[in-house]
Structure formats: structure tokens, C-alpha cells
C-alpha positions as CSV (number, residue, x, y, z in Angstrom):
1,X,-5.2,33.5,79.0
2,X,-2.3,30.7,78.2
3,X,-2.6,28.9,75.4
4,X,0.0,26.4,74.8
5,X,1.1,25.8,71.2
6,X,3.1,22.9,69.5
7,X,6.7,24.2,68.2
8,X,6.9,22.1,64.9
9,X,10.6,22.2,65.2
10,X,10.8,19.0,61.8
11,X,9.5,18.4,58.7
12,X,6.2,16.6,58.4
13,X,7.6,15.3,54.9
14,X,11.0,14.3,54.7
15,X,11.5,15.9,50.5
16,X,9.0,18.5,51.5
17,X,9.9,22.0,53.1
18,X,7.5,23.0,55.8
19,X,8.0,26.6,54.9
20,X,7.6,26.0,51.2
21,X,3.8,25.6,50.6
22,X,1.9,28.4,50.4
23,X,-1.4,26.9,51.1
24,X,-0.3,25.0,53.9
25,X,-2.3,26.8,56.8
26,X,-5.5,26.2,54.8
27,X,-4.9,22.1,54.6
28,X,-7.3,20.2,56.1
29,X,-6.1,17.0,55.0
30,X,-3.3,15.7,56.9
31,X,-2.3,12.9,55.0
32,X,-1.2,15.6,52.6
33,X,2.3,16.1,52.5
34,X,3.1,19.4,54.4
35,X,0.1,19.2,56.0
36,X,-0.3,20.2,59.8
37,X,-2.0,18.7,62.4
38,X,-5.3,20.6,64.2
39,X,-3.8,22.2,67.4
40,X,-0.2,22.8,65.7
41,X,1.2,25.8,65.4
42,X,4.1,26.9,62.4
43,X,6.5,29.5,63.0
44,X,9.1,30.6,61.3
45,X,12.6,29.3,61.0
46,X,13.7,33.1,62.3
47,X,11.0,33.1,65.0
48,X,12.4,29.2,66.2
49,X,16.1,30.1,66.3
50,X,15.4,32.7,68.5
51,X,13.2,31.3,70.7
52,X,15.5,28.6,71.4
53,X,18.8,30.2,71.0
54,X,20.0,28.1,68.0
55,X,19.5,24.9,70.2
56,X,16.2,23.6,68.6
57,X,15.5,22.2,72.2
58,X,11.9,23.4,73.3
59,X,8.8,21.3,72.3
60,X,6.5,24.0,73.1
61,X,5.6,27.9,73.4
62,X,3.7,29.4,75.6
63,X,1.7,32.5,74.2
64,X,0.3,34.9,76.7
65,X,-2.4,37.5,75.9
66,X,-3.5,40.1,78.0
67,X,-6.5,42.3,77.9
68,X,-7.2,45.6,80.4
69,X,-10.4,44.8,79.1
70,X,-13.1,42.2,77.2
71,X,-13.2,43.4,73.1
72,X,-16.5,43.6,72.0
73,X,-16.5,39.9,71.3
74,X,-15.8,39.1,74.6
75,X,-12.1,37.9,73.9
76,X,-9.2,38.7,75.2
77,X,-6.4,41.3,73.2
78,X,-3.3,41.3,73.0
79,X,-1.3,44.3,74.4
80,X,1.7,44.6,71.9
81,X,5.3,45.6,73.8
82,X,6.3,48.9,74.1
83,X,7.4,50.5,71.1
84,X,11.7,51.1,70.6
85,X,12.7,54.2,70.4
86,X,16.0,53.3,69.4
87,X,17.5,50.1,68.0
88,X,21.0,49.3,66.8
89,X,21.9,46.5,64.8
90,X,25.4,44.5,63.8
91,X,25.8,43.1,61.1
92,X,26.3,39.1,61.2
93,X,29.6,38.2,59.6
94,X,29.3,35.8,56.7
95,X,31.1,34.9,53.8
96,X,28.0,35.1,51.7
97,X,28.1,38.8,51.8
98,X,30.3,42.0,52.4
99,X,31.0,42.3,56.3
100,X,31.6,46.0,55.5
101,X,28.9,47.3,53.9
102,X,25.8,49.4,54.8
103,X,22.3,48.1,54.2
104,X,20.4,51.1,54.7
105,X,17.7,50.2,52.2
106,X,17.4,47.0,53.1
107,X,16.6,47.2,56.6
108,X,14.7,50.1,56.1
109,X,12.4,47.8,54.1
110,X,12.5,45.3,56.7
111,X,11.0,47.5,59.4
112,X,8.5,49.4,57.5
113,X,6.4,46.2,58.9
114,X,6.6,46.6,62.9
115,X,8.9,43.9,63.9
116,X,9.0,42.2,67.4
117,X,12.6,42.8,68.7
118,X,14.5,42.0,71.6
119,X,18.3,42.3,72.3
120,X,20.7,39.7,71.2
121,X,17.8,38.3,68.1
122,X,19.3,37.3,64.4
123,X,17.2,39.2,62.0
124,X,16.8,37.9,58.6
125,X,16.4,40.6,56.3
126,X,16.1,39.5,52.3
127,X,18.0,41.4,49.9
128,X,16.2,40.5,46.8
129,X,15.4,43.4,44.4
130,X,18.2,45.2,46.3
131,X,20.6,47.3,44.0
132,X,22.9,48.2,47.4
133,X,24.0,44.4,47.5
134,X,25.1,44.3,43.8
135,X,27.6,47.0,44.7
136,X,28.8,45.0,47.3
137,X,29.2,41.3,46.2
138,X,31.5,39.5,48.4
139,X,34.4,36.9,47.5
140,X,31.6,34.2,46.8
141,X,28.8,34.8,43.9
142,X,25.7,34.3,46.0
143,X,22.4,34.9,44.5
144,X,20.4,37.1,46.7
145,X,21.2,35.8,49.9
146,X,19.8,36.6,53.1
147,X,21.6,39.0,55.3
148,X,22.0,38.9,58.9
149,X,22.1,41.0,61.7
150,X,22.3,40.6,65.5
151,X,20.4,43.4,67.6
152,X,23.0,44.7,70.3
153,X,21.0,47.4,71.5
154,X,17.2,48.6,72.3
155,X,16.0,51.9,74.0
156,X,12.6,52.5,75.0
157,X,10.2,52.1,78.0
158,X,11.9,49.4,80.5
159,X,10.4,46.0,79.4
160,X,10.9,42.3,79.8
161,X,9.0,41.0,76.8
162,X,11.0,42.6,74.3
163,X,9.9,45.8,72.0
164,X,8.3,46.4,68.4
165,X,10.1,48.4,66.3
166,X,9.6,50.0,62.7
167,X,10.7,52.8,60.6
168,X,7.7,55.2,62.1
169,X,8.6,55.3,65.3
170,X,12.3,53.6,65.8
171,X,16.0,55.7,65.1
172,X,17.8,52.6,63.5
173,X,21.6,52.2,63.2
174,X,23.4,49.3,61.9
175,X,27.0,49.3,64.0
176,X,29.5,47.1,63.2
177,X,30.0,43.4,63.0
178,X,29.9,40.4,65.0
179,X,30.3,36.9,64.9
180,X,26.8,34.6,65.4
181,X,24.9,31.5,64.5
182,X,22.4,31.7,62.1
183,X,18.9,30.5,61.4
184,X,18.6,28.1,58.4
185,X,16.2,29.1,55.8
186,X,14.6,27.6,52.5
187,X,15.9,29.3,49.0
188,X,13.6,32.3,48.2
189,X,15.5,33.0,44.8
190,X,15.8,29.5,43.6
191,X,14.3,25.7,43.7
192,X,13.7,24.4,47.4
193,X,15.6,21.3,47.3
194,X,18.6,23.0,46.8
195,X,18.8,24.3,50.3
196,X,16.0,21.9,51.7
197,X,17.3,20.8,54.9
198,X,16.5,17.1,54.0
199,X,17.3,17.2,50.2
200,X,15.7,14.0,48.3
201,X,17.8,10.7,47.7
202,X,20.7,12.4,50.3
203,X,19.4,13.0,54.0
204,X,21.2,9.6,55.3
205,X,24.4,11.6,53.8
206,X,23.5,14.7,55.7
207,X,22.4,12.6,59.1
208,X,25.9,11.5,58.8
209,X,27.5,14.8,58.6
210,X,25.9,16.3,61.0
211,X,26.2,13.8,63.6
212,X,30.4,14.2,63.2
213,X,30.6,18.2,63.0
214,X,27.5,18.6,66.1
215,X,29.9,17.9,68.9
216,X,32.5,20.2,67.4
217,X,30.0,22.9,67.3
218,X,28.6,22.8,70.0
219,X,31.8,22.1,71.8
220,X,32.7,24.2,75.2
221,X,36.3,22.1,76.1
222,X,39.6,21.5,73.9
223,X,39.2,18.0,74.1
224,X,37.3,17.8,70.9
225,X,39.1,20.7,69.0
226,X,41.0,18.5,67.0
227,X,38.8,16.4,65.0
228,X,36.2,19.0,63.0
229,X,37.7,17.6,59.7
230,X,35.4,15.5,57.1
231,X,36.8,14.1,54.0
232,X,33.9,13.9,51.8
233,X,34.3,11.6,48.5
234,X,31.8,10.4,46.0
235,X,31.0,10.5,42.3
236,X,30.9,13.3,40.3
237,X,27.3,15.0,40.7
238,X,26.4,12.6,43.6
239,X,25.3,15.4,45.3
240,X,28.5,16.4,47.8
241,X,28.3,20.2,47.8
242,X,24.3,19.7,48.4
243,X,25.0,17.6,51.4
244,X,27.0,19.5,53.0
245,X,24.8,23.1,52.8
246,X,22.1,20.8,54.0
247,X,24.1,19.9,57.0
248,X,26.0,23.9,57.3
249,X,21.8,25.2,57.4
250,X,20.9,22.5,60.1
251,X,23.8,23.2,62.3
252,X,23.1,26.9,62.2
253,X,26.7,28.0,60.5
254,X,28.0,29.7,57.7
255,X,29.5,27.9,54.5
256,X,32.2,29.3,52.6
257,X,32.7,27.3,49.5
258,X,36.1,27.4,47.8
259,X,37.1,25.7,44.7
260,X,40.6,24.3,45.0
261,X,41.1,25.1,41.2
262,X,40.7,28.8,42.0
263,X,43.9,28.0,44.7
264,X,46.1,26.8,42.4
265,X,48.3,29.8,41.6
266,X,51.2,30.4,39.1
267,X,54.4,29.6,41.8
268,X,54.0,27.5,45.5
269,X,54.5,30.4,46.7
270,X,51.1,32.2,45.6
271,X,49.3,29.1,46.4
272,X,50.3,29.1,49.8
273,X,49.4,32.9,50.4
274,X,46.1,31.8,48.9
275,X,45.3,29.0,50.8
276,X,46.6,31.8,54.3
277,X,43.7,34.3,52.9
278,X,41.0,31.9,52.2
279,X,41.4,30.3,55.7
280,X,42.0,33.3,57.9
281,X,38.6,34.6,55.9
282,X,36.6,31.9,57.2
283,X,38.0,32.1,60.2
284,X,36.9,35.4,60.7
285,X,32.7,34.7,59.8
286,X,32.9,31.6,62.4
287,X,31.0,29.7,63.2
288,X,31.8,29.0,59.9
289,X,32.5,25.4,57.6
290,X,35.2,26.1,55.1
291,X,34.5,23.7,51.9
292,X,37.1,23.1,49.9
293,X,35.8,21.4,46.7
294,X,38.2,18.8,44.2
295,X,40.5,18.6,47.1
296,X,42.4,16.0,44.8
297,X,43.7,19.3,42.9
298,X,45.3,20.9,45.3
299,X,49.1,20.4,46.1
300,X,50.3,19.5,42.3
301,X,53.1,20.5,40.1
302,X,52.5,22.9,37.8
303,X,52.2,20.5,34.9
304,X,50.2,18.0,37.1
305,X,53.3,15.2,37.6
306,X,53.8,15.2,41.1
307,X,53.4,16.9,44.4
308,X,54.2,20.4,45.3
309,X,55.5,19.8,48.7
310,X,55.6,22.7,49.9
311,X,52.1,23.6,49.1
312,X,50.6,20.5,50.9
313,X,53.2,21.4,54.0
314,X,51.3,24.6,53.9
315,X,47.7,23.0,53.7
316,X,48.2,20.3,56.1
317,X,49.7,22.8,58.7
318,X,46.4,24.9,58.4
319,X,43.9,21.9,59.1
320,X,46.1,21.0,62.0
321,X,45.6,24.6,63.3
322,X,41.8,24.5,62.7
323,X,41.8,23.2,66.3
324,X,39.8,25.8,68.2
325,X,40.2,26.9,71.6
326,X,37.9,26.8,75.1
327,X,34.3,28.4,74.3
328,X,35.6,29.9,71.3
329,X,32.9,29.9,68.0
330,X,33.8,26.4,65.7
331,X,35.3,26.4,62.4
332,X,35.2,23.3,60.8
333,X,36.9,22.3,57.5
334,X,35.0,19.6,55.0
335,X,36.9,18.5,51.5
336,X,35.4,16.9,49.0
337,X,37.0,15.1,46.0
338,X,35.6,12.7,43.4
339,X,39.0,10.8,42.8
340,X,40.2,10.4,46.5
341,X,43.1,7.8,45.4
342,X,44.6,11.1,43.9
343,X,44.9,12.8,47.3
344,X,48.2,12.0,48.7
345,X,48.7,10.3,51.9
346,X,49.7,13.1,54.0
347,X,47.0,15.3,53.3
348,X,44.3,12.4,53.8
349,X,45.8,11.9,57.5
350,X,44.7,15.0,58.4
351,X,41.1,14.6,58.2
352,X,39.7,12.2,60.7
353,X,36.6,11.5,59.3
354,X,36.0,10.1,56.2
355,X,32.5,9.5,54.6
356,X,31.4,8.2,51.5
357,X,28.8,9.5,49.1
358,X,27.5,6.7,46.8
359,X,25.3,6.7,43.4
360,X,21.5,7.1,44.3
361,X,19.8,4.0,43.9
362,X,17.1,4.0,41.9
363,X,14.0,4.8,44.8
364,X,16.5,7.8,45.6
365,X,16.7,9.0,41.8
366,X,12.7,8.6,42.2
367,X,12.4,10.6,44.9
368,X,14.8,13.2,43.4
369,X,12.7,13.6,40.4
370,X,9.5,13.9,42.2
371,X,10.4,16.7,43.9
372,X,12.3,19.2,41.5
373,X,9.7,17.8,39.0
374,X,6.8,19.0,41.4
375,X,6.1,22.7,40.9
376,X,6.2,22.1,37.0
377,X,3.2,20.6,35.1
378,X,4.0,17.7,33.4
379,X,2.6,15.8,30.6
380,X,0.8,12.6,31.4
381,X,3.1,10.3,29.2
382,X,6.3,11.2,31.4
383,X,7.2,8.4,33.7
384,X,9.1,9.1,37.0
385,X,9.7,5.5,37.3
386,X,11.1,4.6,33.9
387,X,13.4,8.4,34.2
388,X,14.7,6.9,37.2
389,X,15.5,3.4,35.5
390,X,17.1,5.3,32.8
391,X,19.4,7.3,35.0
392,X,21.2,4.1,36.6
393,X,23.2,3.8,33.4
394,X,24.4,7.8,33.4
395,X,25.3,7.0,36.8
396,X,27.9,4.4,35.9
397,X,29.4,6.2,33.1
398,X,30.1,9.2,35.8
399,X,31.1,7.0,38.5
């Protein structure tokens, strides 16, 4: 028997993560925000990426059960796929984690539920409650994040369909590192909207973004290698960084989030090897989008006066090299600044795509409100409305 099932591949509720109610599969009502349609199936953000390769370009799933023979309800069964005997992993390279650690435990934990596998899936294996990834934080403090790993080889009975594998009956080894997209998943250690994929008050900013980085990423000729480069400006707390995780988690690529303060070294000369490190390392967990936050602070004297030429020389000569080549995984560079008259000409040039974050207006600060305001119980004298009124005036003062 086929049944075909609906691949909810959006979000019924724009400031509402499909993946974040717990009771949404019991929802009846479907005017309920979350809610899902009779006949409409939810799978996983994992499950999706995989099915479509990172493309997000099927509208539907087939789902085929088999039976030798009736059950004693006179339905069909489902014949799992044969179990692997062997199964080696690869770690994903990311900047959100050690590229040269083990995680033995981890994964171990991962498959002590049998896990439908097939070569060349991104697991996503959780490494909360973990004490393996404290010992090996990488160079950005992350809290719990997920890890990733690509599966490069499966032994077993010759199959089509893919195999299960868990810790009872599958030898696993995780075997180097590679370089991969990655599916996009809601926070499981902190609020949603902070890595919603359509944050409140800010998906027009995020539409925005994406729709200038998507044909660099999924780019397969040079003629578009030149212009992955977004200057990103707006007031301070308007919401920049937010954006663009939002737009890194729906383009299926890594973030690597730099402050340009951290940069800023003791002679030109240290600044400049910094700078070298920071965007070789991102180029080595492409796809990747390096963020480089307060760009305005970068390429000063030491006593803040005037330029450091040599330092901006330096940075300007690695976003012109950003340019990637034929088929070859993107890495795209996006600065942000809240004072972009400070950032010299020069440097501006050099990013071809400039896009302006402004102040919420006042149904956005609403809709902000609501939804980190939702999982707490408030008192009935608390007004939204009048909060969001309010807020207009600590707006100004930071803009």
C-alpha cells in the first residue's frame, strides 16, 4: 500500500516554530497557531534535509509499506530495512564545535534508539548533558550545539532502501571530517525565537538576506563568485546578528560569528595575522558565512584617530579573495555595523550589497513581545500593546 503524505516543508505560523509545540499532533483545531491540517504529515527538520538533499524541493513523500502477510488486524506491516552491520560516520566541519574531537558518548547515545540510515545522510546528534564537549569547546562559546555528522559508509545485507542501525547490533566508527550542508534546527537549550527561522518583527530582513546570498550558495559557475558580500547596518539591538542566523539556518550553512573587537590586536601586524586565521578557519567548515560583527572597529589606529592602512589593505584583499571557484562549497562574508558612516570608503566598496535594518515599528515590537512573552504566564494587568508603545521612545534613544 502507497500512501501519499504532505511534506510541510513552512511554517503554518509565521512567529511560531512548527517543531516547537509539543502538543501539536494532538490539535484538532486548525485555526490554532501551529496547528496541522487533517491529511498532513510533520517530519523532522533532519528527516526533510535529507529527503531532499538540502534543496527543500519535494512537495510530497511517498511511504511504502509492505507486508509478507495480513497482521491480525488485517493491515498491512511494515518490514524495517536490513539491519547495518557496520556504519562509519565523519564528522561535519563546523565552527560551532571541535573538528577534531571524538564523540564517542554522544553518538553512542544517539543510536541506542535504532536509527534509519543511509549513506551520505547528516545526522544530528544533541550534545546536551554531554561532559565530552566541554573538554572540547571550539573557538566560538556555543551553548550545547548540535553536532553533525555525515555517514560515508554502511555494511550489511545489499539494500536500496537504506539500513537501521543502533548500538545492539551496528560496529560504529566516527572517521574523520568533511565538509557539508546542514539541516536547520530550533534552539533545544534556549528560547525559540532566537534561532526561529522566521524570528518576530525581522523575517522581511531575513527574506532579504537570503534572496542575495541563495544564488551564491547554490552557485555551480564563477560568474557569480564575486558578489557573496552583505553589508548589514542598523541600530544597535535592531536585531542584526538574529537576522542573519535566521538566514545562515534557512540556507543550510554554518555561521561563524567573529567580533571585530576580538581582531583588533596590539601592532597591524597581529591584526592582520588575525584577521589570516579567522578567515582561513571559516574557510575550512564551508559552506560556511563568516560574520564579522561592529565592522566599523576594525582598521583603526591604536588610539582610535585614523586608519590603519595596512590592516584595511589586509581585510579588503581577503573579501576580494572570498570569490570561490567552479562547484566548489560557498563561503560568504556578512558585516555588520551600527555606525556605517565610520567605515571608510575602501572597505565599504568591497561589499556589493548593502541592506538596511531599521527600528521595529510598533506592530513588530508587538509581535516580538508576544512571542518571547508566550511560554511565561503573565499577569492579567500587563499590556502587550501599551509595552510596545512604550518601547518606540528606547528605540530612539538607541538609534
Amino acid at each position: 500500500m502507497i500512501v501519499a503524505a504532505e511534506l510541510w516543508l513552512g511554517h503554518p505560523h509565521k512567529y511560531n516554530h512548527l517543531l516547537s509545540s509539543p502538543c501539536l499532533a494532538s490539535r484538532d483545531d486548525t485555526s490554532y497557531p501551529g496547528s496541522v491540517a487533517a491529511g498532513t504529515a510533520v517530519i523532522s527538520a533532519n528527516l526533510t534535509f535529507n529527503l531532499t538533499a538540502g534543496t527543500s524541493s519535494v512537495s510530497e513523500v511517498l511511504i511504502e509499506r509492505f507486508s509478507t502477510e495480513p497482521t491480525q488486524e488485517g493491515r498491512s506491516a511494515l518490514v524495517e530495512p536490513p539491519v547495518a552491520t557496520l556504519l562509519h560516520v565523519a564528522a561535519v566541519k563546523s565552527p560551532a564545535y571541535s573538528n577534531e574531537a571524538t564523540y564517542q558518548q554522544a553518538l553512542c547515545q544517539h543510536f541506542q534508539t535504532p536509527r534509519a540510515v543511509q549513506v551520505g545522510d547528516v545526522l544530528c546528534v544533541s550534545c546536551l548533558s554531554h561532559s565530552e564537549f566541554q573538554s572540547n569547546k571550539s573557538q566560538i562559546p556555543v551553548r550545547c550545539p548540535d553536532l553533525y555528522f555525515k555517514v560515508e559508509k554502511i555494511e550489511g545485507e545489499p539494500s536500496s532502501e537504506g539500513y537501521v542501525a543502533s548500538t545492539s547490533h551496528t560496529t560504529l566508527y566516527q572517521v574523520g571530517s568533511v565538509c557539508s550542508f546542514v539541516p536547520s534546527f530550533p534552539s533545544r537549550d534556549g528560547h525559540v525565537f532566537w534561532s526561529s527561522l522566521y524570528p518576530a518583527g525581522l523575517s522581511h530582513t531575513v527574506d532579504e538576506i537570503c534572496r542575495i546570498l541563495l544564488p551564491h550558495v547554490h552557485n555551480t559557475s564563477d560568474v557569480l563568485g564575486v558578489g557573496g558580500r552583505v553589508l548589514l547596518t542598523g541600530p544597535k539591538g535592531s536585531g542584526k546578528t538574529t537576522v542573519v542566523r535566521a538566514a545562515c539556518s534557512r540556507l543550510n550553512v554554518h555561521l561563524y560569528q567573529v567580533e571585530c573587537a576580538r581582531l583588533c590586536r596590539d601592532s597591524s601586524a597581529s591584526s592582520v595575522s588575525r584577521l589570516r586565521s579567522v578567515f582561513s578557519y571559516a574557510q575550512d567548515c564551508r559552506p560556511c558565512v563568516l560574520l564579522l560583527c561592529h565592522l566599523d572597529l576594525l582598521g583603526k589606529d591604536r588610539d582610535g584617530s585614523g586608519e590603519d592602512t595596512r590592516v584595511l589593505s589586509a581585510l579588503c584583499d581577503l573579501l576580494h579573495g572570498t570569490s570561490h571557484t567552479i562547484r566548489e562549497l560557498p563561503f560568504l562574508v556578512v558585516a555588520t555595523t551600527s555606525r556605517s558612516q565610520e567605515v571608510p570608503l575602501d572597505l565599504q566598496s568591497c561589499f556589493l550589497h548593502e541592506v538596511s535594518l531599521n527600528p521595529p515599528t510598533e506592530e513588530q515590537r508587538l509581535s516580538i513581545l508576544t512571542v518571547l512573552t508566550a511560554p511565561l504566564p503573565l499577569s492579567r494587568d500587563v499590556d502587550l500593546g501599551h509595552l510596545a508603545r512604550r518601547t518606540a521612545v528606547r528605540m530612539a534613544q538607541s538609534a
